[in-house]
C-alpha positions as CSV (number, residue, x, y, z in Angstrom):
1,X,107.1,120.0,112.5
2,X,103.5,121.0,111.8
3,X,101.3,119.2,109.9
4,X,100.8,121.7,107.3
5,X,104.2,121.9,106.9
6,X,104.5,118.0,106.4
7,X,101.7,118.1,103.6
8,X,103.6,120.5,101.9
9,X,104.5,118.1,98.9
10,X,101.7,116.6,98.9
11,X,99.7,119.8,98.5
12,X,101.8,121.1,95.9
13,X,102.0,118.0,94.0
14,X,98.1,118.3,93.2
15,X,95.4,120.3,92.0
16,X,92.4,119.9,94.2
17,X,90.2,121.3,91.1
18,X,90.5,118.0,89.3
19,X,90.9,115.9,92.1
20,X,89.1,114.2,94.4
21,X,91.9,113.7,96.7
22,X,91.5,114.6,100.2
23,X,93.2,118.2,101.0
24,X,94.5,117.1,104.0
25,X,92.5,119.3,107.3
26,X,93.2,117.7,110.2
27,X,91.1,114.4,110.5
28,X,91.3,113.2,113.8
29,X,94.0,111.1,114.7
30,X,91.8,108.0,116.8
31,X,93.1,106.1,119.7
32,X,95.2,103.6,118.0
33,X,97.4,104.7,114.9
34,X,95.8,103.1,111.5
35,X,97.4,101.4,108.4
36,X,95.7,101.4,105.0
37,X,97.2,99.2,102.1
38,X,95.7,101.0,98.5
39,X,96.6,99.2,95.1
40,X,97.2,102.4,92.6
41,X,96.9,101.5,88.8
42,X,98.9,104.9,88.0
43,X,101.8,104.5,85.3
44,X,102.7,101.3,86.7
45,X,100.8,99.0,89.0
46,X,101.9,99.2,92.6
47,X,100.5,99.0,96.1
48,X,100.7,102.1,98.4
49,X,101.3,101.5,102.0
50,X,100.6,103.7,104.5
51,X,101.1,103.5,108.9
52,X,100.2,106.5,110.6
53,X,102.8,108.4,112.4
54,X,101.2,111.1,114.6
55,X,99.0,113.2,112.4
56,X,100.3,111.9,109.0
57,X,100.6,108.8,106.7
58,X,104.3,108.0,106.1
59,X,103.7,105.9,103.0
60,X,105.7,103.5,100.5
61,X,105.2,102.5,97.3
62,X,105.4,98.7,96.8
63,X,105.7,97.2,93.2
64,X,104.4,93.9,94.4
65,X,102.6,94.5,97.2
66,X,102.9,93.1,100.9
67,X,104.1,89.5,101.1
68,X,102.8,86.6,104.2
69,X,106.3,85.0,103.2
70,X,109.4,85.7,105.5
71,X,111.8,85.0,103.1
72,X,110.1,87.3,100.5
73,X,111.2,90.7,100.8
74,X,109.6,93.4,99.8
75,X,111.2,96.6,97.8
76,X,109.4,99.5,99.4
77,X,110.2,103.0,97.5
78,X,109.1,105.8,99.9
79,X,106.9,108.7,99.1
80,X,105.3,112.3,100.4
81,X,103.3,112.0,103.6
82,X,99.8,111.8,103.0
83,X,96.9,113.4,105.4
84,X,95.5,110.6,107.5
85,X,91.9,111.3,105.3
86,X,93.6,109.4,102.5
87,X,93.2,106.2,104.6
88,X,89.4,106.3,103.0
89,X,90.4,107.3,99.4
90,X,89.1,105.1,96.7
91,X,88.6,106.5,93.1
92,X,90.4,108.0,89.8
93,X,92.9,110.2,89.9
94,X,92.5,112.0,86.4
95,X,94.7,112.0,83.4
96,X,97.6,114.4,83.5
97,X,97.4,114.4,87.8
98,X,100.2,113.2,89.8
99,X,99.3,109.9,89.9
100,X,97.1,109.6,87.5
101,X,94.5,106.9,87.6
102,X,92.4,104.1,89.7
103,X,92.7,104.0,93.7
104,X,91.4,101.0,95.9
105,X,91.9,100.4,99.3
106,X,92.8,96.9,99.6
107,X,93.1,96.5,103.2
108,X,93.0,98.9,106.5
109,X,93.2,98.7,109.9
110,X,95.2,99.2,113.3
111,X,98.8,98.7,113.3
112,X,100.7,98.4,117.2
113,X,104.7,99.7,117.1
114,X,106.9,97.2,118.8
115,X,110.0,98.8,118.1
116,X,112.4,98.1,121.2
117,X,116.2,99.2,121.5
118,X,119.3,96.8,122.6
119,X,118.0,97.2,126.3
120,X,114.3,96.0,125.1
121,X,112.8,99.4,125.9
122,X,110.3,100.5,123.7
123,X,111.4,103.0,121.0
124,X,109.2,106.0,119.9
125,X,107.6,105.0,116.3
126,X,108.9,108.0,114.5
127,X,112.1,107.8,115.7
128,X,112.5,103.9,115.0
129,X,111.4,105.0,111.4
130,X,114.0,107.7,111.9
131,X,116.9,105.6,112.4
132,X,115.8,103.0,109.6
133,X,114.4,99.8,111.2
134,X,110.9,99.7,112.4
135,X,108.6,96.7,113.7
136,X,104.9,97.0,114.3
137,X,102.1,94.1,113.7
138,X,99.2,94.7,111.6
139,X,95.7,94.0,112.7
140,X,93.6,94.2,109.6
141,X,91.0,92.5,107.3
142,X,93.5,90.7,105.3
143,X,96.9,91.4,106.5
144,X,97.8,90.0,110.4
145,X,101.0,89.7,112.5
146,X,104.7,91.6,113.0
147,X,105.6,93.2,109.9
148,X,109.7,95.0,109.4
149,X,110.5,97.8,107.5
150,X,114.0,98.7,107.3
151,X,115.6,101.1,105.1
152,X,119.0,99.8,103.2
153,X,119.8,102.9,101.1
154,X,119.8,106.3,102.2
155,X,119.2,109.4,98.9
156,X,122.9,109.9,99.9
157,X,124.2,106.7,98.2
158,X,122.2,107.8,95.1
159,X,119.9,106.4,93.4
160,X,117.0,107.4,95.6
161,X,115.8,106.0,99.4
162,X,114.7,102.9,99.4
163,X,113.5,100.1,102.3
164,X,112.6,96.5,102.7
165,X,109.0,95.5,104.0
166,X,109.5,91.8,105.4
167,X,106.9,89.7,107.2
168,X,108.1,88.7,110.3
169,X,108.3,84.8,111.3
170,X,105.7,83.3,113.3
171,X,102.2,84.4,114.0
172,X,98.8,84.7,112.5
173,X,98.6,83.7,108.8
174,X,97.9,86.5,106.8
175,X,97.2,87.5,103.3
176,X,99.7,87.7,100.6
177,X,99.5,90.5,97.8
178,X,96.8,89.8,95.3
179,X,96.3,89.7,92.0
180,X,95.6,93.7,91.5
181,X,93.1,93.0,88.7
182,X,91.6,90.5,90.6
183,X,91.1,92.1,94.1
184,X,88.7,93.7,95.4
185,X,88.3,96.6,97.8
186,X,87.9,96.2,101.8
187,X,85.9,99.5,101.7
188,X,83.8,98.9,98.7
189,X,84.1,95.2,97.5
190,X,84.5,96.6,94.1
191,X,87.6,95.9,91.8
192,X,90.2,98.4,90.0
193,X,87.9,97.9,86.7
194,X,84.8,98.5,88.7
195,X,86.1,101.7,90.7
196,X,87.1,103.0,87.1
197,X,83.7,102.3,85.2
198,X,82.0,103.8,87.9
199,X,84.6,107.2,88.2
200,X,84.3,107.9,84.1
């Protein structure tokens, strides 16, 4: 599918007038795929998480953020692909936008798939994603290690998609989700209030 094609909702969710959201025009894609972890204080407070998958970022919203616990899963609502610019957006979203308010990035980095099928042959990203069950590990300022999402309703059973972001067992000790008020940015070092004082 081309990429402007897979920006469509995105695109047409926005109006580039007001806001300072990337367009989306092809940034290029780098020799490893990237993560980027925003916290969003839209309507409700949620982190955004977002892997790269070929010349997009499939992304999730997470109420409550990432979690270094194995036994804490994680509710992880998808959402529109995002161009792979967005990885650097930190700022305010005006009033009456989609999305609507403050934008940090929280954490970023490289992400390496380890998705494997029943034969232990290694699976193509997308398609892991695909099929509902995908493993990578995270190499980034605050969040390390294997990392699963898996998706345990499909829009057919109503109520909407919806996955599970689970921290593998084992491995390098990693960050757990923040206090969103308290956080600051890995791009800026600023906080939400900060980013907004200095976007009004």
């Amino acid at each position: 599918m081309a990429e402007r094609d897979r920006l469509r909702d995105y695109r047409g969710k926005r109006d580039f007038d007001r806001t300072g959201e990337p367009r989306g025009r092809g940034a290029p894609a780098g020799d490893r795929p990237r993560f980027v972890v925003q916290i969003h204080d839209a309507s409700t407070m949620h982190f955004d998480f977002r892997l790269q998958v070929d010349d997009v970022l499939k992304s999730w919203s997470i109420p409550k953020g990432p979690s270094a616990d194995p036994k804490d899963k994680r509710l992880a609502v998808p959402t529109e692909d995002h161009p792979l610019e967005y990885e650097e957006f930190e700022g305010v979203i005006p009033r009456g936008e989609y999305g609507g308010g403050t934008v940090i990035v929280w954490d970023h980095g490289t992400y390496e798939p380890l998705s494997h099928d029943r034969k232990g042959r290694p699976v193509d990203f997308a398609q892991s994603l695909e099929s509902g069950h995908a493993t990578f590990r995270l190499s980034g300022s605050k969040l390390h290690g294997a990392y699963a999402l898996t998706r345990f309703r499909d829009e057919a059973d109503g109520g909407g998609e919806a996955w599970l972001l689970v921290k593998r067992a084992g491995g390098a000790r990693t960050h757990g989700a923040p206090d969103p008020h308290r956080a600051r940015s890995a791009r800026s070092g600023r906080t939400l209030a900060q980013v907004t004082s200095d976007g009004e």
